[in-house]
N, C-alpha and C positions, 0 to 999 in steps of 0.2 A: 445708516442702513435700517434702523428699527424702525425711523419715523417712512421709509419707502413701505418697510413691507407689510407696513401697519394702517396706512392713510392711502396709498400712492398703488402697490400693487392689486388692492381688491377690485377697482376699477379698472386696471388692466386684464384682469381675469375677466369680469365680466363684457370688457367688449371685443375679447377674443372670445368666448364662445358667441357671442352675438355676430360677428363676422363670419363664425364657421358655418353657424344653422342658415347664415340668411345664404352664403354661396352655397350651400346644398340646396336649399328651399329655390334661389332663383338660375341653379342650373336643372335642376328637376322639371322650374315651371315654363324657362323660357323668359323671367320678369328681371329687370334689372332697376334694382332699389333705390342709386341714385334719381333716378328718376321721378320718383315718387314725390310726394309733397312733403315738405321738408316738415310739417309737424307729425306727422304719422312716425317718419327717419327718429325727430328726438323722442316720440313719446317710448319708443322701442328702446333706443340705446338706455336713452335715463333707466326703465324697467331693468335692462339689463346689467348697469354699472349696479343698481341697487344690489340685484340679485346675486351679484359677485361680493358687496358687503355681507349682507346677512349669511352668505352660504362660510365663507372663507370663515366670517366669525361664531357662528354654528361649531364649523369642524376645529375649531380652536380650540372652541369651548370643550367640544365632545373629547380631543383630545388629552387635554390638561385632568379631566375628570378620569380618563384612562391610565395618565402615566401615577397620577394620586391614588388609583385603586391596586395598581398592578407593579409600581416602580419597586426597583429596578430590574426587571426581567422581562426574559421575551418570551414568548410560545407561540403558536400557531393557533389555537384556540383562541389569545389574545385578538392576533393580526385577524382574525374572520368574524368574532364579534365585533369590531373596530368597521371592520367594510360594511357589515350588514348595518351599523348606525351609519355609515357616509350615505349607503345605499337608501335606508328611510329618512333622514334629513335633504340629499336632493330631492327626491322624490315630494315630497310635503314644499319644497319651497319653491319648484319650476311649476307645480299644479295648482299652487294658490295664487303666483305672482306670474311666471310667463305666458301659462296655458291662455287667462283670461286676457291678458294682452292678447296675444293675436287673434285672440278671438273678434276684437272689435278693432283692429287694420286688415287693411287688405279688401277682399272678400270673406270674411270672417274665417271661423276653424275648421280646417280642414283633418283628418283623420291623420294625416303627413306630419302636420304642427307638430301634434303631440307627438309622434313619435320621434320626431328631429329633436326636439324641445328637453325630452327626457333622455335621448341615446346619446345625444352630443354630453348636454354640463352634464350626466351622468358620468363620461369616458374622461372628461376634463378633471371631474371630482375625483376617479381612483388616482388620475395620475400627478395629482398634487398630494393626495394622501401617501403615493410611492413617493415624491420628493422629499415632503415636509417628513413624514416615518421615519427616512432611511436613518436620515443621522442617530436619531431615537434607538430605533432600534441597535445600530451597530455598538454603541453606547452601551445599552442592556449585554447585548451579545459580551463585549469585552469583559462588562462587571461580570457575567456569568462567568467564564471561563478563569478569570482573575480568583474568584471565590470558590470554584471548583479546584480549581489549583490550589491554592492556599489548605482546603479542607484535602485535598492527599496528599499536601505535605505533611500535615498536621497529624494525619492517618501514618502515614511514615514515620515520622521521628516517634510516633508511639511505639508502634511496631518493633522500634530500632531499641528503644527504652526497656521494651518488655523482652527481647533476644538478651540483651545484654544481660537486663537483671536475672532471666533463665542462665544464662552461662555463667557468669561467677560463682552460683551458688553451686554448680558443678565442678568447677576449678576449685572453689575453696574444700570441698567434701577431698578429692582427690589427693592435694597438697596435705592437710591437716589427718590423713590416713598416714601421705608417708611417714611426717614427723611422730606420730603414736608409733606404729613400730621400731621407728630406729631409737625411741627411748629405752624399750626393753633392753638393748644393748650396748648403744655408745652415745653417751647423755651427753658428750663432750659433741660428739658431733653431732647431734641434735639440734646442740643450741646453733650450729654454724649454719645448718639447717633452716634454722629461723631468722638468720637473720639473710638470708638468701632469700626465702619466703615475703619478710617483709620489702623488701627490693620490688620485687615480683606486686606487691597490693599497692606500694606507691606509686606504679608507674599503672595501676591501674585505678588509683583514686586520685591521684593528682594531675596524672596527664591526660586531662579525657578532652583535648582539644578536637576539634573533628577528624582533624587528619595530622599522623605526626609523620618524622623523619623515620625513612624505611632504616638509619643504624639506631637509631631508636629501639623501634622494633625487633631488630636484630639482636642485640643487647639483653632485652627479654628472652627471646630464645633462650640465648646461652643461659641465663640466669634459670631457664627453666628446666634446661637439658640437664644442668648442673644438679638440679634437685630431684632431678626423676634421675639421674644414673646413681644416688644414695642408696633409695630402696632396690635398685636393680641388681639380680643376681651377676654374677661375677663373669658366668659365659657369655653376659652381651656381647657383642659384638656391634660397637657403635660407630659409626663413620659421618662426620660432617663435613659438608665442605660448601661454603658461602663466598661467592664470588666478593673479593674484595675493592672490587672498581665503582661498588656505590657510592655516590656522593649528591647528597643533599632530595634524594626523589622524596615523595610524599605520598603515604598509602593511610587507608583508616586502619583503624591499628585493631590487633587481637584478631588479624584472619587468618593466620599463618598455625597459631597456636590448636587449634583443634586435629588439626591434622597429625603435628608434633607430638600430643597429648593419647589421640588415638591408636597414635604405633608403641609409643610405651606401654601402653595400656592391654594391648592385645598381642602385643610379639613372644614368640614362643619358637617351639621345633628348637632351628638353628639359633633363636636370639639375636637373628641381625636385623640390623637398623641402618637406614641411610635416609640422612639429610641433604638434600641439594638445592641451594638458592641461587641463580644464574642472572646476569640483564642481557636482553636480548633486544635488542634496539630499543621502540619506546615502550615494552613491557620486563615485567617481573615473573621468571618461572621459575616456582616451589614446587620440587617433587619428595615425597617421602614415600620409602618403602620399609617393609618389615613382615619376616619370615610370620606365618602362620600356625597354630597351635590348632585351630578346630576349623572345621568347615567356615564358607564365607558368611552362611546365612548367622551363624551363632554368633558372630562376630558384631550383626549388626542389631543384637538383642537388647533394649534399654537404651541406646547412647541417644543421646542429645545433638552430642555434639557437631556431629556431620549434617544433620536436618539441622541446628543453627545455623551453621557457617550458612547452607546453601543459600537461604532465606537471605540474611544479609548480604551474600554478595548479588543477589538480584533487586536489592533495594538500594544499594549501594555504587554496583559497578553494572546498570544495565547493560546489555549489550559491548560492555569491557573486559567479558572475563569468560576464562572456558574451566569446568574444572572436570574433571575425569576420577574415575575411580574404577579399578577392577583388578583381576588375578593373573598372575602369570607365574603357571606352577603351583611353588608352594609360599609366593611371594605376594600380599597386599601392597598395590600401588594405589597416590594417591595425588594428583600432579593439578596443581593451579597456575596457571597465566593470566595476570594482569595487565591489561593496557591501559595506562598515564595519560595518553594525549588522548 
């Protein structure tokens, strides 16, 4: 195939344009070519198979010098620099080598020549510049979007890197508060405290697979409700209730906890809390609510934690997930659905 389009097809290019100009030139004139003396026929076609070598290996050349300047990418800017050399390379090789052929067959040059001469292998040259480009380009195109891809992945898991390492050092401040006070009075439970705590940092230093088991997850909860109902005064009023028909789903882990983290954190008035994890065909809905102690807006003063969560779950679960938040009464809700599939 290399030795056709390398030996074999320049020649065919040039005596298809030599075919087109001469049926416009002898439907124009009325002359029909075969006719003519058969050395006028070769001196023509020979000019024109030439004219198809030099031109075809012109744009090869001009080519190969384009994709070493420019590889691997595309632009527009590229593709119109790229025509305006096809456009000055025919131009220079139909005016030094055709024009003066026909100039001396025939009845010499007429004003038609030239213009047949340059509008045809002109229209032939873009349209082997659109064949021979495409695959080029499309090529470029792919690596483009391949490496644009890759760099917002790359932009993502940083993103992802920098959320996380912002929230731990908010969960660890928060956890490491409880245990300082409950020392002032039950040392004994303190220590059970820590070691609850440490539950809680291995399954966040050890398990940082991308995505773990949603009882996984669930496990942490309790692990954490457990040590935030320590420091919690006595009139909580805490309610959980976690559908237990999960079995084996898969979420990124630590999305459920800010929420969790939030209502302990801010519950007040009546002290009630409620925990609800439900499956609802191929999604997960976590609601938490908890009675309110000051207006909404104080509520949202300082935290972190709700501006994380959102941020990763739109990096995380695009278009997989709704989460809601608002008052009803005297009551902060705060309700996430996941979708799986």
């Amino acid at each position: 195939m290399k030795i056709f389009h390398k030996y074999i097809f320049p020649g065919l290019y040039g005596l298809l344009v030599y075919f087109t100009i001469r049926l416009l030139v002898d439907s124009w004139s009325g002359n029909e070519f075969w006719r003519r003396p058969a050395a006028t026929n070769i001196i023509e076609i020979s000019c024109s198979i030439l004219m198809g070598y030099l031109c075809l290996w012109a744009y090869n050349r001009l080519f190969s010098r384009f994709d070493k300047q420019y590889a691997p990418s595309f632009s527009y800017r590229r593709v119109f620099r790229e025509l305006l050399y096809v456009f000055l390379v025919n131009t220079l090789i139909q005016n030094t080598l055709m024009v003066p052929m026909a100039a001396v067959t025939d009845n010499g040059l007429q004003v038609f020549d030239v213009i047949d001469i340059n509008i045809v292998t002109l229209l032939y040259s873009f349209i082997y510049y659109g064949i021979k480009r495409s695959n080029t380009f499309l090529q470029a195109y792919i690596s483009n979007q391949l490496q644009l891809e890759k760099i917002t992945n790359d932009q993502l898991q940083t993103e992802l890197k920098f959320l996380k390492a912002q929230y731990h050092p908010h969960f660890l401040f928060n956890a490491l508060n409880t245990i300082y006070f409950q020392m002032d009075t039950d040392v004994k439970g303190a220590k059970k405290t820590v070691e609850k705590f440490s539950e809680l940092l291995r399954y966040q230093l050890y398990d940082q697979q991308q995505m773990v088991s949603i009882r996984s997850e669930i496990n942490y909860l309790q692990h954490f409700i457990d040590l935030q109902q320590v420091r919690s005064s006595a009139r909580l009023q805490l309610q959980v209730d976690i559908d237990k028909s999960f079995n084996g789903e898969q979420v990124y882990p630590l999305l459920f906890l800010p929420l969790v983290e939030n209502a302990f954190k801010y519950a007040g008035g009546k002290f009630r809390i409620s925990i609800q994890m439900k499956k609802q065909d191929d999604s997960i809905y976590f609601c938490v609510e908890n009675s309110m102690p000051v207006p909404f807006a104080a509520l949202r003063e300082g935290g972190i934690g709700l501006e994380n969560l959102q941020r990763r779950l739109a990096l995380l679960y695009p278009g997989k997930h709704v989460f809601t938040t608002g008052i009803q009464e005297d009551t902060f809700c705060a309700a996430l659905k996941l979708t799986l599939s």
